[in-house]
N, C-alpha and C positions, 0 to 999 in steps of 0.2 A: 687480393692474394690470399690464398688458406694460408695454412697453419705448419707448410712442411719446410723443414728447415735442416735435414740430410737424408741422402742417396746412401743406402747398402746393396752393393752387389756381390751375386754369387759370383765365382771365376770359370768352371767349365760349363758353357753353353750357352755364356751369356757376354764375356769377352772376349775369350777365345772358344777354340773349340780340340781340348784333348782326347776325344773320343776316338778316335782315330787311332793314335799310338798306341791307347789300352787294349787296341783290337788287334795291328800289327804285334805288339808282344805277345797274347795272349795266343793269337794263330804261331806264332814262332813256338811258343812252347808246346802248343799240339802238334805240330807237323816236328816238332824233336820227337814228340809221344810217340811219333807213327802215325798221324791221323790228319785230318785237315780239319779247319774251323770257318765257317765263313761268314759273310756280314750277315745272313738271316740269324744264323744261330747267336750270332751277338749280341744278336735286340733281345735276347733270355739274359743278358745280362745288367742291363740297363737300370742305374739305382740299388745294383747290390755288392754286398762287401766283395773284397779282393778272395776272402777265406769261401764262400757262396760263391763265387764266381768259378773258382779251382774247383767246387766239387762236381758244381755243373757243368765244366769241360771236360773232366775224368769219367764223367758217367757219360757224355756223346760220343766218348774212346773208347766206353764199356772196360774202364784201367780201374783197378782200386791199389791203393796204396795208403800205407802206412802213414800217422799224423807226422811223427818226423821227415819224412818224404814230402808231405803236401809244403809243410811249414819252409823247403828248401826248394820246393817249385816256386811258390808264392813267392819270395824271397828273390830267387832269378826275375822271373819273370817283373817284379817292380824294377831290378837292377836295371834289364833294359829301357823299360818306361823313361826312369829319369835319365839314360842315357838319351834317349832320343828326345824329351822335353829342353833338355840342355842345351838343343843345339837351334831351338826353335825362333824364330826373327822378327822382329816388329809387322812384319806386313801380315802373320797370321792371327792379329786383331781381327775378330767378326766385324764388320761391314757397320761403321755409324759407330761402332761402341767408345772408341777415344775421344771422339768429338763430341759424342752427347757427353760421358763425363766431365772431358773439358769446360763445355756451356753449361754443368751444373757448377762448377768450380768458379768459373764467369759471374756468378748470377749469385754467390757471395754462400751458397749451401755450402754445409760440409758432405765428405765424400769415406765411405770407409769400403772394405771387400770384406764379403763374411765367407769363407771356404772351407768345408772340410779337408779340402787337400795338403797334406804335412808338406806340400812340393809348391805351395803356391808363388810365396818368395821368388823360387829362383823363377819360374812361368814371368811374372812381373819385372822381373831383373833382362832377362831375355828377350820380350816385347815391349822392354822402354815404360813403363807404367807404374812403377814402384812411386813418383813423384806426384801422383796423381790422387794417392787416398790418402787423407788424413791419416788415420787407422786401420791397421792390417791385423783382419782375426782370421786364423788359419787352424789347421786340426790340431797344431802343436800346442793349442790354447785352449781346448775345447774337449771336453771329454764326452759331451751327451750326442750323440745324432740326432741330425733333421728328421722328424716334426717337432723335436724339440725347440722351443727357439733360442737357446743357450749363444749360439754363436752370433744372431742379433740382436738379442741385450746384450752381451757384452760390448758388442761391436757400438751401441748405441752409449753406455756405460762411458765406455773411453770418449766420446766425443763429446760426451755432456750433452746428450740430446735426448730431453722424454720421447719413450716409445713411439707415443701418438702422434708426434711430429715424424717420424721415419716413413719412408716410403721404402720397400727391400723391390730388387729384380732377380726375380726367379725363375727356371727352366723346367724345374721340376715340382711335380705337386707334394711331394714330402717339404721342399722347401717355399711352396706356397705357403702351407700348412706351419710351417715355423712361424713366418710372421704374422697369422693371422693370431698366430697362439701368444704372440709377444704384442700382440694391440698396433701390431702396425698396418700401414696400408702397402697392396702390394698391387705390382705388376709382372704380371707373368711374360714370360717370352717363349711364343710354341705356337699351340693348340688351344682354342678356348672348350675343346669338348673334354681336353686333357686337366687342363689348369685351372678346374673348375674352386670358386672362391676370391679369386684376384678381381681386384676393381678395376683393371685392365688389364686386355692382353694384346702383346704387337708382335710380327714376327720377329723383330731384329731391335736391335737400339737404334740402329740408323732410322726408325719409326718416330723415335723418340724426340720429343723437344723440350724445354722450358715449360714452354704454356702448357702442354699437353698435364704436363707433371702438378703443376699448380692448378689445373681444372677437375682435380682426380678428388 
């Protein structure tokens, strides 16, 4: 058996999947603008802030407005977000992902979530999962962004686990790039033309096993 001895996961994209609601709010608030937004134009938003995300919907409206204006759209438009996360139910676990953590919890690893999301809490409270990680590092913890890898050392920190024993699962290549920057080993969950660096990539955790993880 190597050397790995905890699991960190990111939360959207890799347990669940919130991309979806950010897109229904963020269409809610164009078509309030006067404008429509739809799934192509979305993917222009994919890995950037909430503040970047507002200017690049403003500008497919050809709207400009005032920073206290933006700062009070942004503002709604999260309001709804965490309305609809709120209501969200255990079956909207990605496919495989409760069960592979579970069989790392089995297998005696510790288990932590590393999330920039300040909402991830309640996402875990919602879909039954909060008893499942040792350690919860979420934005409310975390001041640096992915590629930094602040939120898996820390994540690693709390668990008492050297870096090098960490294995992180990531969806996105900024947070590829976090754990390669933190000396861990990673697994990507996507694209391998995308997630280029990870020492694996699967579509799904439901890919995922024990052995696979200890062969890595």
């Amino acid at each position: 058996m190597n050397n790995i001895q905890a699991c960190l996961f990111d939360l959207d994209g890799v347990i669940v999947d919130t991309a979806i609601y950010h897109y229904k709010a963020w269409k809610r608030l164009a078509n309030e603008l006067g404008f429509d937004f739809t799934e192509e134009q979305n993917e222009l938003l994919k890995g950037v802030s909430r503040v970047r995300s507002l200017e690049i919907i403003l500008g497919l409206g050809g709207i400009t407005k005032t920073d206290a204006e933006k700062e009070e759209l942004a503002t709604r438009k999260n309001d709804w977000y965490v309305d609809m996360i709120t209501r969200m139910k255990p079956n909207e676990v990605l496919p495989g992902a409760r069960e592979f953590v579970q069989s790392c919890r089995d297998a005696g690893l510790k288990t932590a979530l590393g999330s920039a999301s300040k909402n991830s809490m309640t996402i875990l409270e919602k879909i039954g999962m909060v008893n499942l990680f040792d350690v919860i590092i979420d934005g409310n913890k975390v001041t640096k962004a992915k590629p930094d890898p602040e939120v898996f050392l820390n994540g690693a920190k709390e668990l008492g686990i050297d870096p090098a024993n960490c294995v992180v699962f990531e969806d996105a290549i900024a947070g590829v790039e976090a754990a390669i920057n933190g000396g861990m080993k990673v697994v990507g969950i996507g694209s391998p033309q995308v997630l280029v660096g990870a020492n694996l990539v699967v579509k799904g955790l439901g890919e995922m096993s024990v052995e696979r993880l200890q062969a890595l």
